[in-house]
Wavefront OBJ file of the C-alpha trace (Angstrom):
o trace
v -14.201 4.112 14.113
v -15.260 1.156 12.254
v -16.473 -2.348 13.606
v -13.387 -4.083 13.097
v -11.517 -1.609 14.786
v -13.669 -1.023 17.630
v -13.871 -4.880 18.082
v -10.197 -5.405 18.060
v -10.219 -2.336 20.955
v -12.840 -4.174 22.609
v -10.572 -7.337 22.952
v -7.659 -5.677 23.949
v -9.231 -4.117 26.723
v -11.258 -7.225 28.188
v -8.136 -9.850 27.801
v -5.038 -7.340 28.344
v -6.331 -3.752 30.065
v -8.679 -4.870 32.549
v -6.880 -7.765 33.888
v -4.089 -6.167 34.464
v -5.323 -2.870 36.160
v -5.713 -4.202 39.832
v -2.534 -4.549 40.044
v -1.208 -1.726 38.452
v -3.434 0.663 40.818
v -2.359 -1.750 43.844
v 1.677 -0.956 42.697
v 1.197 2.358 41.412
v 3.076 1.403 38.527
v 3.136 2.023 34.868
v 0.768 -0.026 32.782
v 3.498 -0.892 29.845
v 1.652 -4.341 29.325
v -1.451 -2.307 28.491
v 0.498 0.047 26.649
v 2.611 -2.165 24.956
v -0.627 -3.976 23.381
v -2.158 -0.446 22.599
v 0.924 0.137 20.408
v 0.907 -3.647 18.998
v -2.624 -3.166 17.925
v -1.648 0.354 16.116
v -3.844 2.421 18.414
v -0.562 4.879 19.339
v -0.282 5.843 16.186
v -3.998 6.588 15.342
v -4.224 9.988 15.074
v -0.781 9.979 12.900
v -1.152 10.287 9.142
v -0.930 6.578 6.826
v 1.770 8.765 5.490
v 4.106 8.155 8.377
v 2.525 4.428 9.316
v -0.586 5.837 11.326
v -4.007 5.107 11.003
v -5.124 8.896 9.947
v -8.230 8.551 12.532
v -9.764 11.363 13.761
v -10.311 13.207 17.545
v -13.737 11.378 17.817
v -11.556 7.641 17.103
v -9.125 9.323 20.080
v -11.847 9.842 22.391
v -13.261 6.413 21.412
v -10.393 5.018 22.671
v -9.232 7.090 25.549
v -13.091 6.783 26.750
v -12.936 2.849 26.018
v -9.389 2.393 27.751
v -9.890 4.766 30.705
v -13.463 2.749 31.710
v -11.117 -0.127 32.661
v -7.855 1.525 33.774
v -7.548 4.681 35.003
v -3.867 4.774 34.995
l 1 2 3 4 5 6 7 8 9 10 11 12 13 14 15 16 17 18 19 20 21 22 23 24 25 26 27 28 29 30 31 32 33 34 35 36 37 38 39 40 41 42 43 44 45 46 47 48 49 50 51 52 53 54 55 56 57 58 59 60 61 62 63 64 65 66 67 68 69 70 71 72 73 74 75
Protein backbone atom coordinates (compact mmCIF):
# COMPACT_ATOMS: atom_id res chain seq x y z
CA UNK A 1 0.00 0.00 0.00
CA UNK A 2 1.48 3.27 -0.66
CA UNK A 3 2.04 6.30 1.80
CA UNK A 4 -0.78 8.23 0.75
CA UNK A 5 -2.99 5.50 1.10
CA UNK A 6 -1.85 4.17 4.27
CA UNK A 7 -1.97 7.80 5.66
CA UNK A 8 -5.46 8.45 4.57
CA UNK A 9 -6.25 4.79 6.50
CA UNK A 10 -4.38 6.08 9.30
CA UNK A 11 -6.77 9.15 9.63
CA UNK A 12 -9.77 7.42 9.21
CA UNK A 13 -9.12 5.18 11.89
CA UNK A 14 -7.81 7.77 14.63
CA UNK A 15 -10.74 10.54 13.88
CA UNK A 16 -13.74 8.09 12.78
CA UNK A 17 -12.93 4.15 13.92
CA UNK A 18 -11.56 4.55 17.22
CA UNK A 19 -13.81 7.11 18.55
CA UNK A 20 -16.57 5.53 17.80
CA UNK A 21 -15.82 1.88 18.97
CA UNK A 22 -16.69 2.29 22.77
CA UNK A 23 -19.78 2.70 22.02
CA UNK A 24 -20.40 0.39 19.46
CA UNK A 25 -18.97 -2.58 21.78
CA UNK A 26 -21.06 -0.91 24.78
CA UNK A 27 -24.47 -1.25 22.23
CA UNK A 28 -23.47 -4.18 20.43
CA UNK A 29 -24.35 -2.50 17.40
CA UNK A 30 -23.19 -2.23 13.88
CA UNK A 31 -20.36 0.16 13.23
CA UNK A 32 -22.03 1.81 9.86
CA UNK A 33 -20.26 5.21 10.80
CA UNK A 34 -16.97 3.31 10.56
CA UNK A 35 -18.12 1.54 7.68
CA UNK A 36 -19.66 4.17 5.97
CA UNK A 37 -16.17 6.18 6.01
CA UNK A 38 -14.32 2.88 4.95
CA UNK A 39 -16.50 2.95 1.81
CA UNK A 40 -16.18 6.96 1.42
CA UNK A 41 -12.48 6.61 1.47
CA UNK A 42 -12.67 3.66 -1.34
CA UNK A 43 -11.25 1.02 0.98
CA UNK A 44 -14.55 -1.46 0.18
CA UNK A 45 -13.76 -1.63 -3.02
CA UNK A 46 -9.94 -2.30 -2.77
CA UNK A 47 -9.50 -5.54 -3.75
CA UNK A 48 -12.05 -4.89 -6.85
CA UNK A 49 -10.47 -4.31 -10.25
CA UNK A 50 -10.08 -0.15 -11.56
CA UNK A 51 -12.11 -1.85 -14.18
CA UNK A 52 -15.28 -1.85 -12.14
CA UNK A 53 -14.24 1.48 -9.89
CA UNK A 54 -11.90 -0.48 -7.37
CA UNK A 55 -8.59 0.17 -6.39
CA UNK A 56 -7.03 -3.30 -7.89
CA UNK A 57 -4.95 -3.70 -4.44
CA UNK A 58 -3.78 -6.78 -3.48
CA UNK A 59 -4.41 -9.49 -0.27
CA UNK A 60 -1.34 -7.91 1.52
CA UNK A 61 -3.32 -4.03 1.04
CA UNK A 62 -6.51 -6.28 2.58
CA UNK A 63 -4.67 -7.44 5.46
CA UNK A 64 -3.16 -3.93 5.83
CA UNK A 65 -6.33 -2.77 6.39
CA UNK A 66 -8.28 -5.41 8.16
CA UNK A 67 -5.03 -5.55 10.58
CA UNK A 68 -5.10 -1.55 10.79
CA UNK A 69 -9.04 -1.38 11.34
CA UNK A 70 -9.42 -4.41 13.64
CA UNK A 71 -6.45 -2.83 16.20
CA UNK A 72 -9.10 -0.17 16.99
CA UNK A 73 -12.47 -1.91 16.56
CA UNK A 74 -13.03 -5.26 16.84
CA UNK A 75 -16.50 -5.20 15.62
Amino acid sequence: MDPATRSVLADLVSEVIEPAAPSVDAEGRFPRESVDALGKAGFLGLLSAPEVGGAGGSLADAAEVVRTVASACGS
